[in-house]
C-alpha positions in Angstrom: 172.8 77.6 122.3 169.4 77.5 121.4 168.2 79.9 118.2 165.2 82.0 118.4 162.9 82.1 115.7 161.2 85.4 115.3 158.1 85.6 113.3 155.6 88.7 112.7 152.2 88.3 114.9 149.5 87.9 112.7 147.1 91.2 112.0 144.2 90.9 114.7 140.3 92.2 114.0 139.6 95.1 115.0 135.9 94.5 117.0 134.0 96.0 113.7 135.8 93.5 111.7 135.4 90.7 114.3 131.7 91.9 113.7 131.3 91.0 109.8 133.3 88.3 110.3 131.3 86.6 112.7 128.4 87.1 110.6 130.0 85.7 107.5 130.7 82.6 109.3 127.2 81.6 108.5 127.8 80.8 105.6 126.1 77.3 104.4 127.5 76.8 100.9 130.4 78.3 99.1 134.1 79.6 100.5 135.2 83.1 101.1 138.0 84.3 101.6 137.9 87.8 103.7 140.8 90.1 103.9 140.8 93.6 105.9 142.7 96.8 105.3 145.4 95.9 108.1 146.3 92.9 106.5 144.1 90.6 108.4 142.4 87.1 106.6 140.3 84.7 107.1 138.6 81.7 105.3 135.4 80.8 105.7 134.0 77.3 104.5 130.2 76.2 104.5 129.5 72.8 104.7 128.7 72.6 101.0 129.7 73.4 97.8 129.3 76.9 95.9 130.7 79.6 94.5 133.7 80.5 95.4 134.7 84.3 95.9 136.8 87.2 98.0 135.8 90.1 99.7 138.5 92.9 101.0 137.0 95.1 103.2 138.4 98.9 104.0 136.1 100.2 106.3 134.6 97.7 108.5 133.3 100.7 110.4 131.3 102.0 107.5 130.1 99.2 106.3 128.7 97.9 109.4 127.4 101.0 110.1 125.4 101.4 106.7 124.4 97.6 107.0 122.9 98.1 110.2 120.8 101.2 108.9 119.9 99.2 105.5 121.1 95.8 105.2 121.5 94.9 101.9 121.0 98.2 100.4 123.5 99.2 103.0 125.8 96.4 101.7 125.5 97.8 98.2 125.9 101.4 98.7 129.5 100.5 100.9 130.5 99.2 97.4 129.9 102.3 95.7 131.6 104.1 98.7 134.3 102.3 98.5 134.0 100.0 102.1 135.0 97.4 100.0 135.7 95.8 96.7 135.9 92.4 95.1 138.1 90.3 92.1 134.4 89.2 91.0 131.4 90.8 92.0 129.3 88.3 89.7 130.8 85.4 92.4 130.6 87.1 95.4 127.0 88.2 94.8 125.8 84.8 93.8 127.4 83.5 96.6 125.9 86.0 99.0 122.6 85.3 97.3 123.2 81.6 97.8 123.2 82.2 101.5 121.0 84.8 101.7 118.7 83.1 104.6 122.1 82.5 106.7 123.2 85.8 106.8 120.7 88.1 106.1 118.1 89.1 109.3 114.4 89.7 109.0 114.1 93.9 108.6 115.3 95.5 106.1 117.4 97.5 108.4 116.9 100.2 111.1 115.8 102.6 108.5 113.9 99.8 106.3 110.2 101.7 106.9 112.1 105.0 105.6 112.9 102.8 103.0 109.9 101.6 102.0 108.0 105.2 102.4 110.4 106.3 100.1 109.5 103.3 97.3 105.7 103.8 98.1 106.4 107.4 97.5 107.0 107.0 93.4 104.1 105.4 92.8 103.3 105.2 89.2 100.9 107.3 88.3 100.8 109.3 85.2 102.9 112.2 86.7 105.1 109.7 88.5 105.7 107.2 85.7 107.3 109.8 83.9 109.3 110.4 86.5 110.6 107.3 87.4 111.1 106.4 83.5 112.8 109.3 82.7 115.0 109.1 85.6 116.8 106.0 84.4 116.3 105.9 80.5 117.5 109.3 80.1 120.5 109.0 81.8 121.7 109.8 78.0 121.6 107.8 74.4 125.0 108.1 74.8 125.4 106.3 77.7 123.4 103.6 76.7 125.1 103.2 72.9 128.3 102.2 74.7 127.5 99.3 75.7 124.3 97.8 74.3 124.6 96.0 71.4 123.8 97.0 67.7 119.8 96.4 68.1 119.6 98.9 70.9 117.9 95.9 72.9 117.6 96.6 76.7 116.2 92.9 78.0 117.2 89.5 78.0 118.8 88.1 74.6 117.2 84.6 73.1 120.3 82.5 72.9 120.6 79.4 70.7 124.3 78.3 71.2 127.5 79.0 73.2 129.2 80.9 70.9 126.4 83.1 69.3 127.3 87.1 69.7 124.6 89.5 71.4 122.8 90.8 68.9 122.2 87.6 66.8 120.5 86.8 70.0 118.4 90.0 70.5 117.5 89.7 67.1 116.1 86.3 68.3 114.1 87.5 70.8 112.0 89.9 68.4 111.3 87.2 66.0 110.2 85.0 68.5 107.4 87.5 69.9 106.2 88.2 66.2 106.1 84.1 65.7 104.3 84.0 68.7 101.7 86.8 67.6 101.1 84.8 64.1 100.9 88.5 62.4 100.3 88.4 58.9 101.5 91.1 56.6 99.5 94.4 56.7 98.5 93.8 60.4 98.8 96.2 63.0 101.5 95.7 66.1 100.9 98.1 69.3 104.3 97.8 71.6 103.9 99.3 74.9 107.2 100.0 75.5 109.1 100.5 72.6 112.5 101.4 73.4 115.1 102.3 71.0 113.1 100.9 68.5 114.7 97.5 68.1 111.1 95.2 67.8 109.3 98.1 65.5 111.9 97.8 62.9 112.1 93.7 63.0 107.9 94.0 62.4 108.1 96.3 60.1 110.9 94.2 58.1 108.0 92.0 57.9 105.4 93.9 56.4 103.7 94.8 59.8 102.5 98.5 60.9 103.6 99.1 64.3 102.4 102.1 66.8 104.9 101.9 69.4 104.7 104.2 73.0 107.2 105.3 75.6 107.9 108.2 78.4 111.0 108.6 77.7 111.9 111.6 75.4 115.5 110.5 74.6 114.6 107.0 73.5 112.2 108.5 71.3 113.9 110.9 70.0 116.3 108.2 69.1 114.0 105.5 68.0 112.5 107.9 65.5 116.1 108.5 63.9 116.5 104.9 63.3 113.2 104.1 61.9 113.4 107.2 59.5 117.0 106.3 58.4 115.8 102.6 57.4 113.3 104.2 55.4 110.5 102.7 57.2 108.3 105.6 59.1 106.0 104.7 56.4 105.0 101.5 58.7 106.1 102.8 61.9 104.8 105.5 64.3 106.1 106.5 67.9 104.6 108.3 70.4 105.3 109.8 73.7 102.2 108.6 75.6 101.1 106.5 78.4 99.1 103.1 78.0 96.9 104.5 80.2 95.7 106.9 77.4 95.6 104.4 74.8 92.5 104.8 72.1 91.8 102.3 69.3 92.4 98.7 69.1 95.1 97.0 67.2 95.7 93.3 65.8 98.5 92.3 68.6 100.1 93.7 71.5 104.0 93.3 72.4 105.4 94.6 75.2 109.1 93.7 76.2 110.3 94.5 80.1 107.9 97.4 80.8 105.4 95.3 82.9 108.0 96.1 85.8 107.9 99.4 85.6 103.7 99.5 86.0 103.3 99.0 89.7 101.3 96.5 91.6 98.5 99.7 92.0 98.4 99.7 88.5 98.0 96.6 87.0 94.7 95.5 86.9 94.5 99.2 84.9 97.3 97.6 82.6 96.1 94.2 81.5 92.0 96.2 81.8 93.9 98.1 78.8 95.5 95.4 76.9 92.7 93.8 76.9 90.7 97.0 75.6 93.0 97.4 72.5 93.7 93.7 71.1 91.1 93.0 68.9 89.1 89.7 69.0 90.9 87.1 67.9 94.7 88.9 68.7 97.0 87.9 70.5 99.9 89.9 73.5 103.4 88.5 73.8 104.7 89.9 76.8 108.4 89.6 78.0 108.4 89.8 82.3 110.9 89.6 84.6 109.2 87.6 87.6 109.4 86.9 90.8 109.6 83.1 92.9 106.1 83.0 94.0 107.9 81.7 98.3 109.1 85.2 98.2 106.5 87.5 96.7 104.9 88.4 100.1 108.5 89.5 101.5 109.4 91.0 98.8 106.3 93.2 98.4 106.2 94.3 101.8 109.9 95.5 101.2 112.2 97.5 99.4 115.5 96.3 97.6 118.3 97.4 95.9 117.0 97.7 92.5 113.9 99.4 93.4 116.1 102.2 95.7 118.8 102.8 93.6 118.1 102.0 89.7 114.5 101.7 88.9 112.2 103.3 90.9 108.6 102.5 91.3 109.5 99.3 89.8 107.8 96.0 90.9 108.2 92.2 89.7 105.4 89.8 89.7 105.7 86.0 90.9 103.8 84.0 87.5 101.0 82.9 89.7 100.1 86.6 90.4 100.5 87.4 86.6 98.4 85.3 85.9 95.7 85.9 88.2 95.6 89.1 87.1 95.3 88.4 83.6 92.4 86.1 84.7 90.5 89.3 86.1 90.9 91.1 82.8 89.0 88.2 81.3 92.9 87.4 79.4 94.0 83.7 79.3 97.7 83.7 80.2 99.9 80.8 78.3 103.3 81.2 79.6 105.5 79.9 76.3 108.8 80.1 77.8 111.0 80.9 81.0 114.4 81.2 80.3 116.7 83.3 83.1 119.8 81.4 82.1 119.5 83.5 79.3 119.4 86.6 81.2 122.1 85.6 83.0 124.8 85.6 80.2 123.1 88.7 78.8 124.4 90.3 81.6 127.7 89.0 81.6 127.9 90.6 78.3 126.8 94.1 79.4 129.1 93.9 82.5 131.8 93.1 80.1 131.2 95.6 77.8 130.7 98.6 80.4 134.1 97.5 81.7 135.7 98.0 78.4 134.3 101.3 78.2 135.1 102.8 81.6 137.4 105.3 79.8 134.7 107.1 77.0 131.6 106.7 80.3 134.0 109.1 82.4 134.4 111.1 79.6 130.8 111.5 79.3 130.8 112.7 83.0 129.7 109.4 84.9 132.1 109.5 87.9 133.5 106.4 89.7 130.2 105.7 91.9 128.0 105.5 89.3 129.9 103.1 87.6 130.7 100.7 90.5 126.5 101.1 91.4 125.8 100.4 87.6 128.8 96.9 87.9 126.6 95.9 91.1 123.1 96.5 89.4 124.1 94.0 86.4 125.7 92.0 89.4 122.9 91.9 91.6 120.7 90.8 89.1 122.9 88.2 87.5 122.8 86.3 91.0 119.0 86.5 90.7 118.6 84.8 87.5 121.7 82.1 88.3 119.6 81.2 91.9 116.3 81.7 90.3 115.0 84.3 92.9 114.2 85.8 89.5 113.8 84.6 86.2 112.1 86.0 82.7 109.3 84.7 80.7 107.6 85.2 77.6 104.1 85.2 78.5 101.2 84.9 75.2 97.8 86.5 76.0 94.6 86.0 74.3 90.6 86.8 75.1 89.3 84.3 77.2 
């Protein structure tokens, strides 16, 4: 007598799932492997190597529905929902990123014009620079001091070897700005952009006087504590203020990741003012996230995730737009250093870090969504840096 051998069928896709999955089978590098909610899987192979990552998906439903609205910033906000989840975002975003032309299509989505009125609409004037600073560096000192390291540094680290720790490597990144300013003793530093702080105390270490401004009142009101508490307000004074109503002129100019905040509007106003305020003879060091120069023109007629969801009004330039508009300030642009992979592992570290502190951040009120937006933010722009869409230079100015 013959034996039957019963076996379970295997899980079918539903037709949204059958959707995503058809459109995942574009992929050109990298492996995936996709599991949905009913216990359905596939693999998916490109034809050459890559990262290799998973993606679960819950609610095909949702997430097709929110990707056909607003594409990738649909993608992202079905993370924070919930519509699915990954064992490692940093993989599966570099590997979406990898394949970006395969499987992304033209639009931003059927609502990418509302989208881009909405970006257009926080333009940063002086009314709505405020705004759009104070709606992401005053999400709370508290917040921040979680996770950043001991400098207070909120930019890319200067890394010299494997196993240096973060701040060693912030601390790097000051001293390489004042080396690049060849301030003497006695002179005076403006930073546009002063943070928490963390450059104004390394100058002032040195003998410089530093005036540093910001818009946002609770890195001020911190910044001031720690300059006062290392004795040094003698050297150093911070001020809520725009650069727009800078007077005066001053030795040197730093300004460290607050050119992408300015707004393509606004910068031949920017580098018109830097170049009103450094005295003959000074010199700007200027850290800037940039953009590749093949995408600029999509990417300014756009919107993305990071200018929707985490900082508004902001805008990256490619360095051949930099520097031609440095060039119209009558500013010669030497570009000392680009160095993303550094970026890269900088944000490894704060990913890590947040991660450790997901019990003390939801004691301090920031739910579940926030946190998963703030994982993909440091995500999302890790696979930037690693595929050098993006990268980070430090940029010396001087009268031409």
């Amino acid at each position: 007598m013959n034996e039957q051998v019963l076996t379970r069928p295997r899980p079918l896709l539903q037709p949204a799932a059958s959707l995503l999955a058809h459109k995942l089978r574009r992929l050109r590098c990298g492996s995936l492997e996709l599991t949905f909610a009913n216990g359905a899987r596939e693999s998916i192979r490109g034809a050459e190597p890559g990262p290799r990552a998973n993606l679960h998906i819950q609610n095909p439903v949702a997430l097709i529905a929110r990707f056909a609205a607003k594409n990738d910033i649909g993608f992202a906000e079905g993370y924070f929902a919930g519509d699915w989840h990954t064992d490692n975002l940093f993989a599966l975003l570099e590997l979406l990123a990898r394949n970006e032309s395969a499987l992304s299509s033209a639009s931003g989505g059927l609502l990418g014009p509302l989208q881009r009125l909405r970006h257009q609409a926080r333009r940063n004037s002086r009314r709505g620079s405020r705004r759009n600073i104070q709606a992401h560096y005053d999400l709370g000192n508290d917040f921040y001091g979680l996770w950043l390291d001991e400098t207070w540094s909120y930019s890319s680290a200067r890394y010299a070897h494997p196993g240096e720790d973060l701040a060693h490597a912030q601390r790097r990144k000051y001293r390489q700005h004042l080396d690049a300013l060849d301030a003497r003793p006695g002179e005076h530093i403006l930073e546009i952009g002063c943070g928490w702080g963390g450059l104004a105390l390394e100058a002032a270490q040195r003998g410089l006087r530093v005036t540093g401004i910001t818009l946002s009142p609770a890195q001020l009101e911190h910044a001031t504590r720690r300059v006062r508490e290392a004795g040094l307000d003698h050297l150093i004074e911070l001020k809520l203020l725009d650069y727009r109503d800078l007077d005066g002129q001053y030795d040197h100019v730093v300004s460290i990741e607050m050119f992408e905040a300015v707004g393509e509007a606004y910068w031949p106003g920017y580098f018109d003012t830097v170049a009103r305020v450094l005295r003959p003879g000074g010199r700007a060091s200027l850290q800037v996230i940039t953009i590749d120069h093949d995408y600029f023109e999509h990417y300014r007629s756009g919107t993305d995730f990071i200018q929707r969801y985490v900082f508004p009004g902001g805008m990256l330039p490619s360095k051949q737009v930099f520097a031609a508009a440095t060039t119209a300030a009558g500013l010669n642009t030497r570009f000392a250093d680009a160095f993303g992979g550094d970026y890269a592992r900088t944000l490894v570290e704060w990913s890590r870090k947040v991660a450790l502190q997901q019990d003390s951040l939801n004691a301090l009120g920031y739910d579940q969504r926030f946190l998963r937006l703030w994982q993909y933010y440091l995500a999302y722009c890790h696979a930037g840096f690693v595929t050098a869409r993006i990268d980070v230079v430090q940029a010396v100015l001087t009268h031409a």
